[in-house]
C-alpha positions in Angstrom: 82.9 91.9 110.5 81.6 88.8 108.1 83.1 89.8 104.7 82.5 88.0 101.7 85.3 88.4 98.9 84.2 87.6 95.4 87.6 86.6 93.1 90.7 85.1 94.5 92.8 86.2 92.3 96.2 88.5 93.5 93.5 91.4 94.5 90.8 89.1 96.3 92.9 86.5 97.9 95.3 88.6 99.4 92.8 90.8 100.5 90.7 88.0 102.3 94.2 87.0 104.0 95.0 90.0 105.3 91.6 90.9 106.8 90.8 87.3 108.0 94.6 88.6 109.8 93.0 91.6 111.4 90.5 89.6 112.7 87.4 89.6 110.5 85.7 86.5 109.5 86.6 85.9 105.8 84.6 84.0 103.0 86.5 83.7 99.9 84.5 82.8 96.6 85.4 81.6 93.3 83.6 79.9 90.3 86.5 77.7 89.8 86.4 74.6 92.0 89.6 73.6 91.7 90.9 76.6 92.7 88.2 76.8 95.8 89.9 73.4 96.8 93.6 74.3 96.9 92.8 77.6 98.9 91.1 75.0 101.1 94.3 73.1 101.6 96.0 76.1 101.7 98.2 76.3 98.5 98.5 79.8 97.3 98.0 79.5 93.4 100.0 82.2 92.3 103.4 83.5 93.8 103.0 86.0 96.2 105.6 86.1 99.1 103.8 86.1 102.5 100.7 85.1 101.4 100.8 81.4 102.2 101.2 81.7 105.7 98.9 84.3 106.5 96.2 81.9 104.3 97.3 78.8 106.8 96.8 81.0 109.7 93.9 82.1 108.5 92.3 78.9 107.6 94.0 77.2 111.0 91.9 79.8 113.1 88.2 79.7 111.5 88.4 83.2 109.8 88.9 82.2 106.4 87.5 80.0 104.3 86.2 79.3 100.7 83.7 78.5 98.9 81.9 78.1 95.1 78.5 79.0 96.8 78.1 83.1 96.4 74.6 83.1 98.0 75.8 81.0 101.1 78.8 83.5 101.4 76.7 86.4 101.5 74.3 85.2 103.9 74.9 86.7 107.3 77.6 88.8 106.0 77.9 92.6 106.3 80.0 93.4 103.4 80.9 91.6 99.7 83.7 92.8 97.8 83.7 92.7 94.2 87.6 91.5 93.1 87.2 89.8 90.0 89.3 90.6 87.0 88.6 93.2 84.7 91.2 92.0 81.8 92.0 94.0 78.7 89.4 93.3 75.7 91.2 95.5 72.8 91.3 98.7 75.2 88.4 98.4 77.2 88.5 96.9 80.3 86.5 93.4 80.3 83.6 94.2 82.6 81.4 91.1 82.1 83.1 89.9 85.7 82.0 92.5 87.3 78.5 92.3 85.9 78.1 88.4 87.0 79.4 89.1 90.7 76.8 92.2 90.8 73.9 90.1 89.5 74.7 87.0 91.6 74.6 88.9 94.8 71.9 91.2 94.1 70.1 87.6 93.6 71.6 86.6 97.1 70.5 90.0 98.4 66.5 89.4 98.1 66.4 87.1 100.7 69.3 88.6 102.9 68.0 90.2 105.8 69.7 93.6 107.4 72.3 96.3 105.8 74.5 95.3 103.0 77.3 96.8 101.8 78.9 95.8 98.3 82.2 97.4 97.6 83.7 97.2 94.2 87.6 96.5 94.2 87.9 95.6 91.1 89.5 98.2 88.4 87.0 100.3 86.8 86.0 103.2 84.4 84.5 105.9 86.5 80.8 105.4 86.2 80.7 101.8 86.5 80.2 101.2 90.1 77.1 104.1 90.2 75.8 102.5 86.8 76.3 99.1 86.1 77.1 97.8 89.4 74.4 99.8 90.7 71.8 98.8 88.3 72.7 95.5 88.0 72.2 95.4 91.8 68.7 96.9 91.7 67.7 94.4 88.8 68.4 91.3 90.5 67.7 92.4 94.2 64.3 94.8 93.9 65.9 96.8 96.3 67.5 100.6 95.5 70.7 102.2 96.4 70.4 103.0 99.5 68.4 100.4 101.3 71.9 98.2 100.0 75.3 100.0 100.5 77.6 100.9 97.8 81.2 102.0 97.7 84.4 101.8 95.5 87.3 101.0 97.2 90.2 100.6 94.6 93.8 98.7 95.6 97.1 99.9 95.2 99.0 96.4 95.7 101.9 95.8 93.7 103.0 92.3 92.8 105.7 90.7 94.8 104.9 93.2 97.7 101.2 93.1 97.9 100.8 91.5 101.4 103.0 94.1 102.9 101.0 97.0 100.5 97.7 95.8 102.3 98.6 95.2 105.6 100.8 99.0 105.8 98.9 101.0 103.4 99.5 104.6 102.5 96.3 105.3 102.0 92.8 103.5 101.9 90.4 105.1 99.2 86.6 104.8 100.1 83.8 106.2 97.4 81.0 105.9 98.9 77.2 105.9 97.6 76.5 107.6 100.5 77.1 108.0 104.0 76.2 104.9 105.9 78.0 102.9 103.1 81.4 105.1 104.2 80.7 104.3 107.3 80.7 100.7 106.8 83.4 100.2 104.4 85.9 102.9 106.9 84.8 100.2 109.5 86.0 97.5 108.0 89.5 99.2 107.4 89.6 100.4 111.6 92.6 98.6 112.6 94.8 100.4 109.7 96.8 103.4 110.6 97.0 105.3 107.6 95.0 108.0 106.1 91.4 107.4 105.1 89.6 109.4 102.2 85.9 109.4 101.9 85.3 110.8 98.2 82.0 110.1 95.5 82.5 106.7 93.8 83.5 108.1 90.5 86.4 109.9 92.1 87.4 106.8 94.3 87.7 105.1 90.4 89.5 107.7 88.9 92.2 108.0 91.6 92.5 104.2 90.9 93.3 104.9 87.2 95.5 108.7 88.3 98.1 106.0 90.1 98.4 103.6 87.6 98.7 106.1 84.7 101.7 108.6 86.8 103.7 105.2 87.4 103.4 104.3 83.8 104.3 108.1 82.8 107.1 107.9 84.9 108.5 104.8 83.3 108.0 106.2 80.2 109.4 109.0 80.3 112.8 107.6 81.8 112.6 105.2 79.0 112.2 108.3 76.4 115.4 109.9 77.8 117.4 106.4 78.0 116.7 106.1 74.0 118.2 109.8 73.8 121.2 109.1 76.4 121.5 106.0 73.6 121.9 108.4 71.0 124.1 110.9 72.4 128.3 109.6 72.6 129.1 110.7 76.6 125.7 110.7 77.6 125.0 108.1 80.1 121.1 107.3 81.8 122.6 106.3 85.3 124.4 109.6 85.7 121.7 111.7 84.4 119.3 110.6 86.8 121.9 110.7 89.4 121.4 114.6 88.8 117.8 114.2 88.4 117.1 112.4 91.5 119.3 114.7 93.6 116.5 117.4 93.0 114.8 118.3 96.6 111.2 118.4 95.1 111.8 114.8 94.1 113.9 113.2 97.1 113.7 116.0 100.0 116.4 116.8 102.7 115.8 115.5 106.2 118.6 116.7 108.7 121.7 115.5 106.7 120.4 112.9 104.5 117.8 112.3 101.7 114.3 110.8 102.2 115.0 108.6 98.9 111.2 107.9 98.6 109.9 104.8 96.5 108.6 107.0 94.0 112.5 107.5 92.5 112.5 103.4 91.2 109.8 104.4 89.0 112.4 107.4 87.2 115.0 104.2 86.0 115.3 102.6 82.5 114.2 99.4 81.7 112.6 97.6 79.0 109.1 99.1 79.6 105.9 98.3 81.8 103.8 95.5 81.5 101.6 93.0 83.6 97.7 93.3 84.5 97.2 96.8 85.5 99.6 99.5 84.2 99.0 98.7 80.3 95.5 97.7 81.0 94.6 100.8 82.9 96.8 103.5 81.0 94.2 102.0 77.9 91.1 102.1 79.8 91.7 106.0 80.7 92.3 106.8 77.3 89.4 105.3 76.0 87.0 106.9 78.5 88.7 110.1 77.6 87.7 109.3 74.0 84.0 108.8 75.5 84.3 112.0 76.7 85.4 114.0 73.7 88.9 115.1 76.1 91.9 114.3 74.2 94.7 112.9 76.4 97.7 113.0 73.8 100.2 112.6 77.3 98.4 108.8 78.3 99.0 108.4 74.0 102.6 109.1 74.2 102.6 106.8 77.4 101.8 103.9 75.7 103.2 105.0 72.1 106.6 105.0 74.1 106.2 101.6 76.1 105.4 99.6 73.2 108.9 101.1 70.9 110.7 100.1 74.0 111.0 96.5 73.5 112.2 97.1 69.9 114.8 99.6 70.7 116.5 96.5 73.2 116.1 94.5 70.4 117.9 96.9 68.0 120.6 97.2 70.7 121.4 93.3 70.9 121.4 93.2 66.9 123.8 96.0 66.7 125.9 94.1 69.1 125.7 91.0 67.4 126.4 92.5 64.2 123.0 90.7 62.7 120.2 88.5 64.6 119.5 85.5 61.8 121.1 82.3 63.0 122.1 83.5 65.9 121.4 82.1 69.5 120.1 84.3 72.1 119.5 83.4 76.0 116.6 85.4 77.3 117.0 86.2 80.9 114.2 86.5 82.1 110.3 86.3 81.1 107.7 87.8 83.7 107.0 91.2 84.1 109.3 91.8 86.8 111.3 90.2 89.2 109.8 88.4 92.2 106.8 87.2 90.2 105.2 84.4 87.9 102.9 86.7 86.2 103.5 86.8 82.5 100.7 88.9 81.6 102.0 92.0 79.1 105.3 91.2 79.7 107.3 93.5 78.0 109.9 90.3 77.8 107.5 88.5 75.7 107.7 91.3 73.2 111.5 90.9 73.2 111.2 87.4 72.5 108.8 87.9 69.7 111.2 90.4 67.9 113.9 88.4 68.5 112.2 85.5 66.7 110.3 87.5 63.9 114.5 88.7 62.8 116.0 85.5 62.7 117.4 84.3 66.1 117.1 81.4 68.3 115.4 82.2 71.6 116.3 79.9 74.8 114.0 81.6 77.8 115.2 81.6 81.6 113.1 82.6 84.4 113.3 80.6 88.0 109.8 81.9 88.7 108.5 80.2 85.8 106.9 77.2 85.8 107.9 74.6 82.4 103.9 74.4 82.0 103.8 78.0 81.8 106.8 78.6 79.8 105.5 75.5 77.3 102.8 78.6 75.7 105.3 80.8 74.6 106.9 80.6 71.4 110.8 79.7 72.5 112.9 77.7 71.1 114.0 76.0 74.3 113.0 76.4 78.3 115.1 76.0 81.0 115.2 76.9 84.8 118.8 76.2 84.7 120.8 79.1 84.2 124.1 77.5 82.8 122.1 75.7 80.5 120.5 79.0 79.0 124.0 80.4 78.6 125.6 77.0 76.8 127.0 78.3 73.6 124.7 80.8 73.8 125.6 84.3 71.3 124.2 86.6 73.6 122.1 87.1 76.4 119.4 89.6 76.8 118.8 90.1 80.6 115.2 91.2 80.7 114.7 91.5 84.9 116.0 93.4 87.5 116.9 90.3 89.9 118.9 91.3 92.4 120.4 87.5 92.2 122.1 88.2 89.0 124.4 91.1 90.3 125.8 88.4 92.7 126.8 85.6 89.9 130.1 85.1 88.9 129.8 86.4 85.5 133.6 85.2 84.4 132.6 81.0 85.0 129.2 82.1 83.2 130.3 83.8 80.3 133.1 81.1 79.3 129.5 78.9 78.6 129.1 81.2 76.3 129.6 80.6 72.0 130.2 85.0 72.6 130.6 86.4 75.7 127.8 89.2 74.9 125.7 90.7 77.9 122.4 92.9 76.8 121.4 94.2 80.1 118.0 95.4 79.5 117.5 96.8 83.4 121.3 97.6 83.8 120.7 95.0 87.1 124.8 94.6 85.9 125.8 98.1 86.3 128.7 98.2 87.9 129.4 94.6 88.5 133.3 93.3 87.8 133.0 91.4 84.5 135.7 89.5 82.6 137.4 92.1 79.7 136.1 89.0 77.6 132.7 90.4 77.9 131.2 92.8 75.6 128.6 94.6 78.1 125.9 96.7 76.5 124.0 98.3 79.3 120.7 100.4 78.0 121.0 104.0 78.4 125.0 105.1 77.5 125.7 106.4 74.0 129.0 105.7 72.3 128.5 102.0 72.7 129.1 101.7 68.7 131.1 103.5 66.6 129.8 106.5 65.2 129.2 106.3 60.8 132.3 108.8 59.5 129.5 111.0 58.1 127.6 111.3 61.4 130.8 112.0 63.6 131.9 114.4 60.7 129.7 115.9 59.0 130.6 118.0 56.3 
C-alpha cells in the first residue's frame, strides 16, 4: 500500500520505518525542513535503537521517503496517518496538531481521486477522532464520512524498544468509522501476527488512555508502598515484592518455572514516571472524566503520588547528608529512563529542581544526553564524564536504572568522592559489592536512620 505518515517524531517515524520494512511504500511528512533533510540523509533525530538502519534500508530501497509537501504525499496514496504530537497544555492534551494535519489533508483530499483512509495515531480524548478530526475533514474536503475512511489506530511503543514494539506487536487496535475503513486500515497491518481488534473509534481511544493509566497505576502504587517499606525499620521494598510477584495471578506457573511476564517491571520502585505519554495521558483521562461529571479519585491519587515521589528521594539524600545547603551533589542521570534522550517530564528534572531550591550544588550526568540539551536545565555543571561528575562530589543521586552502572567499580569511583554517599533512586545498585566506605541508601528499606528515642519508645 502507498501510506503517507504525517509527524516524524518517535510515533510517526518509526512507524514509516517499520512499514516501508514490510514492504509498503512510505511518505514521511514534516513541517520542519530541516528535519525533512536529515531523514533524507538518513540521520535518525532522536535516539531510538534500530531505527537508523531500518530508515537506510528503507530509503536505500525506494520505500521511504520524506517530504514538507502534505498534498504531494497524499496524492496517490491509500492511507494518511495522523502522528503529530499532542503535548500537554496544563492538562489537556494540545490538539491544535491534530487539527492542522486534518485540515491540510481534507484540503489535499478534494482533488484526490478513489478511497481514502485517514487513521489517527496520534493520542486522543475519546471523541476527537469522530468529532474534530471528522469535521475538520468534512470542512476542508466537501466530502462526508464515509465517502473518506476513518479509523483510530493508537500505538503502544515504548521508548528505547519501540522498533521491536512495532514490528512484534501484542496487539494492533483498529476503531473504525465503519467497515470498509477496518478493512483498510487491518490491511495495512496483514503481515503482523498478532491479534487484531476491530472496535468504534471512541473505544479504540480509550484503550489508548486504559494502558497508559494501568502502567502509571502500577508505578504508583509500588512507589506508595516503597514510601511505607521507608518508614517501617525491617521492612524492605525488594523483598516485599519478591512475595508479591510470586503470586500466580501475577506471574503464572508453566511446567516448573514462572512465565515472569513484562508486566512485573512495572510493580518496582523508582523515582516515579515521566516522559511524553504516561503523565500526559494519566491528565488527559482525568480531565475528560471531569467533562463527564465521573469522578476518577484512583487516576488523582496516580498522579498525586508521582509528583511526592521526587521529593521523598530528595528527603532521603538530605537525611543522609545531614543538610542539603552547600553541599555538592552528582546527579546520575537526567532522561526519563534509561536507553533514551528524551527529557520530557523527567521525574530527574524534578530532583534536580529540589535539590537546587534547598541549597545544594547540582553536577548532572547522563551519556545519552547531549551538552546542547543539558545547556537548558538549570545545573550547576554538565558532564558526560562520569569521574568528573563524582570529583569531590558529597553525594550522588543515581536517578536511572542503567544496567551499566551495576558493572562499575564502585570502590575506584567512590574514592573521587569529597563523601562516599550513594542515593540509589532505582536501587540499579542493589546487591552490588561496594567498598564499607560507602554509605548506600537504596529507596524502599526502613531503618536506614536511626529512629528519634520518642518514636522507638514511646511512652
Amino acid at each position: 500500500m502507498i501510506v503517507s505518515i504525517i509527524g516524524t517524531g518517535y510515533v510517526g517515524l518509526v512507524t514509516g520505518a517499520c512499514l516501508a520494512s514490510r514492504g509498503h511504500r512510505v511518505r514521511c511528512v514534516d513541517i520542519s525542513r530541516e528535519r525533512v533533510d536529515a531523514i533524507r540523509a538518513g540521520r535518525v533525530p532522536f535516539y531510538e535503537p534500530g531505527l537508523e538502519a531500518l530508515l537506510e534500508d528503507g530509503l536505500a530501497s525506494g520505500r521511504l521517503s520524506a517530504t514538507s509537501d502534505l498534498a504531494a504525499a497524499i496524492s496517490g496514496s491509500e492511507v494518511s496517518i495522523i502522528a503529530v504530537g499532542t503535548p500537554a497544555k496544563g492538562d489537556k492534551p494540545d490538539l491544535s496538531y491534530v487539527q492542522a494535519a486534518a485540515a491540510q489533508i481534507g484540503a489535499a483530499l478534494r482533488s484526490h481521486r478513489g478511497y481514502h483512509v485517514v487513521a489517527v495515531k496520534s493520542t486522543v480524548a475519546p471523541g476527537t477522532t469522530s468529532s474534530l478530526v471528522k469535521n475538520t475533514i468534512e470542512a476542508e474536503s466537501g466530502l462526508s464520512a464515509g465517502r473518506f475512511g476513518l479509523c483510530m489506530n493508537p500505538e503502544f511503543l515504548r521508548e528505547g524498544c519501540a522498533v521491536e514494539d512495532f514490528m512484534n506487536p501484542d496487539r494492533i487496535v483498529i476503531g473504525q468509522w465503519d467497515s470498509r475503513a477496518g478493512d483498510c486500515a487491518e490491511a495495512l497491518y496483514d503481515s503482523f501476527e498478532c491479534p487484531k481488534l476491530r472496535m468504534s473509534l471512541e473505544e479504540a481511544e480509550l484503550t489508548k488512555y486504559a494502558s497508559n493509566s494501568l502502567l502509571s497505576t502500577l508505578i504508583s502504587y509500588s512507589n506508595e508502598l516503597a514510601a511505607l517499606c521507608e518508614a517501617t525499620p525491617g521492612a524492605d521494598i525488594d523483598t516485599v515484592f519478591q512475595g508479591l510477584h510470586l503470586d500466580r495471578r501475577l506471574n503464572p506457573i508453566q511446567g516448573s518455572g514462572r512465565v515472569n511476564p513484562e508486566i512485573l517491571a512495572y510493580l518496582r520502585a523508582g523515582i516515579g514516571f515521566g516522559g511524553s505519554c504516561l503523565p500526559k495521558d494519566v491528565n488527559a483521562l482525568r480531565v475528560y472524566g471531569q467533562s463527564k461529571g465521573i469522578p476518577v479519585p484512583v487516576l488523582d491519587a496516580v498522579m498525586s503520588t508521582n509528583l511526592r515521589r521526587p521529593e521523598q528521594i530528595v528527603n532521603l539524600a538530605e537525611r543522609a547528608l545531614d543538610g542539603l545547603p552547600g553541599k555538592t551533589i552528582a546527579l546520575l542521570g537526567l532522561a526519563f529512563k534509561a536507553g533514551t534522550d528524551d527529557l520530557r517530564t523527567s521525574p530527574a528534572l524534578s530532583i534536580l529542581s529540589l535539590l537546587k531550591s534547598r541549597g545544594a550544588r547540582v553536577r548532572g550526568y547522563d551519556r545519552m544526553i547531549s551538552a546542547q540539551a543539558a545547556s537548558t536545565l538549570h545545573l550547576d555543571h554538565y558532564t558526560g564524564d562520569l569521574e568528573g561528575a563524582l570529583d569531590s562530589a558529597d553525594a550522588a543521586v543515581l536517578t536511572l536504572a542503567d544496567p551499566t552502572l551495576a558493572q562499575l567499580d564502585w570502590g575506584r569511583l567512590a574514592a573521587r568522592m569529597r563523601s562516599p554517599v550513594l542515593i540509589d533512586g532505582r536501587n540499579a545498585l542493589r546487591g552490588v559489592p561496594l567498598p564499607e566506605a560507602v554509605r548506600y541508601y537504596p529507596i524502599g528499606r526502613g531503618g536506614l536512620f536511626p529512629e528519634p528515642a520518642s518514636a522507638a519508645n514511646p511512652a
